[in-house]
N, C-alpha and C positions, 0 to 999 in steps of 0.2 A: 504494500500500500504506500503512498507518496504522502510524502510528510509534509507540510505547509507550514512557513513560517510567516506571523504577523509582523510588521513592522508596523513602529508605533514611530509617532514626531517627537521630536527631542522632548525631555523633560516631561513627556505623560507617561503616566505608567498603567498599565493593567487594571479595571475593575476589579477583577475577577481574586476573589482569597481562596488558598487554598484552605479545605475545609481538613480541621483538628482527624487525624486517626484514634478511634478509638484503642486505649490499649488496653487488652486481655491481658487477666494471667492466668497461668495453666492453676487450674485446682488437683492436687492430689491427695488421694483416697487419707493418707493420713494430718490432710489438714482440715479433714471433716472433723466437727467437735465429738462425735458420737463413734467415731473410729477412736479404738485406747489399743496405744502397742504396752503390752501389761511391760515390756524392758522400760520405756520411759517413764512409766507408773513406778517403777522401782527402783529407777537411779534417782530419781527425785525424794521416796521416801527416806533414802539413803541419806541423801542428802541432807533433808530434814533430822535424823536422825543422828548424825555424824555428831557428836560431842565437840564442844569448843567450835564451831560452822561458823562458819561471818555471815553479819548482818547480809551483804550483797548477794551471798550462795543460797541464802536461805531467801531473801523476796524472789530470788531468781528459779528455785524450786518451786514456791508459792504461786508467782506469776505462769508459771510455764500451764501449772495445774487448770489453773481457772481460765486454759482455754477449752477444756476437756469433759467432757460429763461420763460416767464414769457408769457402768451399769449396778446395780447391786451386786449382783456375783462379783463383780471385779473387785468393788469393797469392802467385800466377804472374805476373798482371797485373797488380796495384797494385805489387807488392813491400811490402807494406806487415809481410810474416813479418820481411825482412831489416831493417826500421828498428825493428819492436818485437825483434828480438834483439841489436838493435844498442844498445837501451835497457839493457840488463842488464848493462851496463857502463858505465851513470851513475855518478858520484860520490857522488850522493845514495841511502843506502842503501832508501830509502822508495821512490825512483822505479824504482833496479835489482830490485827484489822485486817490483814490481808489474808492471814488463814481464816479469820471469821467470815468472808466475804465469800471464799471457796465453798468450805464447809456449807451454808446457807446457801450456796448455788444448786451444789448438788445436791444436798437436804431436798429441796424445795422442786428440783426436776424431779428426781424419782417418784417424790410424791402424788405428783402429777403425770408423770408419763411412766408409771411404773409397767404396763403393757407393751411399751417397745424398746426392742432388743437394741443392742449394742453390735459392734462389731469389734471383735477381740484380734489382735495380732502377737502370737506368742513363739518363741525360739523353738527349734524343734528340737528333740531329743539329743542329738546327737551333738549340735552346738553345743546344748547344756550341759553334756559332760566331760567338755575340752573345754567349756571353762571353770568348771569345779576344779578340775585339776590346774588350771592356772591358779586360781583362788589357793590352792592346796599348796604351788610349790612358792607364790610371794609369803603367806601364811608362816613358812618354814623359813624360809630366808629373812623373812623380818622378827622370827621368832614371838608370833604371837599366835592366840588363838584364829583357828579356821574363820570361824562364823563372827569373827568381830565384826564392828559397823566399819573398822579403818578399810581392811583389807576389800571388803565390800564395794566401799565406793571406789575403790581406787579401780578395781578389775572393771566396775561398770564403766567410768570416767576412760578404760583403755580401750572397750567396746562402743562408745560414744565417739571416741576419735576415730575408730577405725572404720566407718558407716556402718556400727550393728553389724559386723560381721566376724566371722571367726577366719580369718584370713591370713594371708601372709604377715603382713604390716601388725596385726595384731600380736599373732606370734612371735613376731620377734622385737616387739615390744614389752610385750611380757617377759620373755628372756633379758633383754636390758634391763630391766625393774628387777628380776630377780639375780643379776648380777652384781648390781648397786647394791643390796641388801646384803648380801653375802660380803661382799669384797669393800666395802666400804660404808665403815663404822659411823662417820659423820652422815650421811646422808642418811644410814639409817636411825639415826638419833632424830635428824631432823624431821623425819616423817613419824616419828612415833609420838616425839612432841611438837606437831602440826606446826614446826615453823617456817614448814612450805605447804601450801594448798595444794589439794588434791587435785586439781586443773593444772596448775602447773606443771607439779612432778610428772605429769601424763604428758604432757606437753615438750618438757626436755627432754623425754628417753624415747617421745615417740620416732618410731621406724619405717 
């Protein structure tokens, strides 16, 4: 087809505006509020629950929550209703408001829409037993109990870098984390008295 070009007289310009594009963004399955991947449900109770937490990890757990609703079963199974009510009785009046605010969200959907289902996303077996044994060999290198809160967040916070997945990058992350524990005394000092956050430390050894 032949292209035509307008010529205009000096110094006029065009009527014509081009009109605004609308911009879309892709919605995915998990930023639907009613989709709960039960992993982020529980790096966050973790999180909540990590002894000594800073104010910013903890609204940052609290916030991420209350985009989420959450089904019964889920708060049956994680527990994760009784540590955000358990929030609401922070000292910090910014964190007890925010987990009040959760809490009362969810309260107040189930009550109401307790008839529709959720949609659950959860690790398959085989994940979760590669990373029990991660859990198992930082647990030993850091010479603490398995089922602490530390070692906990620390393996989810290496699963959060890695995209949720049990992967290369993960695994030998984990290896670096349990090499530093082993072979070096300062670092494990400083992780057992949280004088580095748990994002961090994931952060420097990640691979």
């Amino acid at each position: 087809m032949d292209r035509f070009v307008v010529r205009l007289p000096n110094g006029e310009t065009s009527n014509k505006t081009k009109s605004k594009d609308k911009v879309y963004r892709q919605t995915t399955i998990e930023s639907l509020r009613r989709v709960v991947v039960i992993e982020d449900i529980m790096r966050y109770k973790a999180m909540l629950e990590l002894p000594g937490q800073t104010k910013d990890n903890l609204l940052q757990a609290l916030t991420e929550l209350n985009k989420k609703i959450p089904s019964r079963e889920v708060l049956k199974s994680t527990k994760i209703g009784h540590t955000v009510n358990k929030m609401r009785k922070h000292v910090d009046l910014e964190v007890s408001s925010m987990a009040a605010q959760v809490y009362t969200q969810w309260k107040t959907f189930i009550e109401e829409n307790s008839n529709k289902p959720s949609i659950e996303v959860r690790s398959d077996k085989q994940s979760e037993g590669l990373r029990d044994n991660a859990r198992r060999l930082m647990a030993e290198a850091l010479d603490v109990k398995e089922d602490c809160g530390l070692i906990d967040n620390i393996e989810r916070e290496v699963f959060h870098q890695s995209s949720r997945l049990v992967s290369i990058p993960y695994r030998r992350t984990i290896r670096s984390l349990v090499f530093a524990f082993k072979h070096k005394p300062e670092i494990r000092t400083q992780v057992k008295d949280s004088a580095v956050s748990v994002t961090q430390l994931v952060s420097n050894y990640k691979k």
